[in-house]
N, C-alpha and C positions, 0 to 999 in steps of 0.2 A: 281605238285611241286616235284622235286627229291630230295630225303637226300641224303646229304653226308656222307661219311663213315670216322667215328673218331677215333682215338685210344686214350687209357687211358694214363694220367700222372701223376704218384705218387705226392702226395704233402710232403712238407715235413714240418711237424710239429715241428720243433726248430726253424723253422721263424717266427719272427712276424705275427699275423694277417694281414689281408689285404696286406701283400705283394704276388706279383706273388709268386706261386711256393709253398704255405705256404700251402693252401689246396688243393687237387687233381683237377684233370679238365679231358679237353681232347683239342688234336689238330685235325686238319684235316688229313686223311690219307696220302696225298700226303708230306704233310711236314713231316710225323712220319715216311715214308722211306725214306724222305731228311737224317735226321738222322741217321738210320739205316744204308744209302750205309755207312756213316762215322765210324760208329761203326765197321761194317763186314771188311772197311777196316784195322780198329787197331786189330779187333780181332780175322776175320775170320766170315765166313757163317754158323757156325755150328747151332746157332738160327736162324731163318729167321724175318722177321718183323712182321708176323705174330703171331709167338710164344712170341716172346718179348711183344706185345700187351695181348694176351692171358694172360702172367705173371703179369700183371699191368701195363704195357706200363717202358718208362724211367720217371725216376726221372726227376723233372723241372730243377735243374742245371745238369744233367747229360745230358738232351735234350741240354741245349746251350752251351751246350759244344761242342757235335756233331754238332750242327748245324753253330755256330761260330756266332749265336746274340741269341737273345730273341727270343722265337717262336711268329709267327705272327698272327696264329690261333689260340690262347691259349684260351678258355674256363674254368674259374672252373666249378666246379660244385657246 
């Protein structure tokens, strides 16, 4: 059996409980650089996806934002 590689997602605690996004998780790698090309696009490559993970990953609406829906692989924790 292979794992897959995750990155973290801030939660963010002014949400309701039980909503997405309200406590951390994580996505799958591949969608947390779907993200990511979006971000390096508005912001530049100076982070890589890597170190944005390393930092706590994105925030849940900071992710759909980049991503332009809800993440598909979202996991809390």
């Amino acid at each position: 059996m292979s794992i897959q590689r995750r990155a973290p997602v801030q939660g963010n605690y002014r949400l309701p409980r039980g909503v997405p996004g309200a406590a951390p998780g994580t996505v799958e790698w591949a969608e947390h650089v779907e993200a990511w090309e979006a971000y390096a696009k508005r912001y530049g490559r100076d982070q890589s996806a890597e170190r944005i993970a390393e930092r706590t990953g994105f925030g849940y609406r900071e992710l759909t934002t980049f991503l332009g829906h809800e993440p598909r692989t979202w996991r809390s924790l």
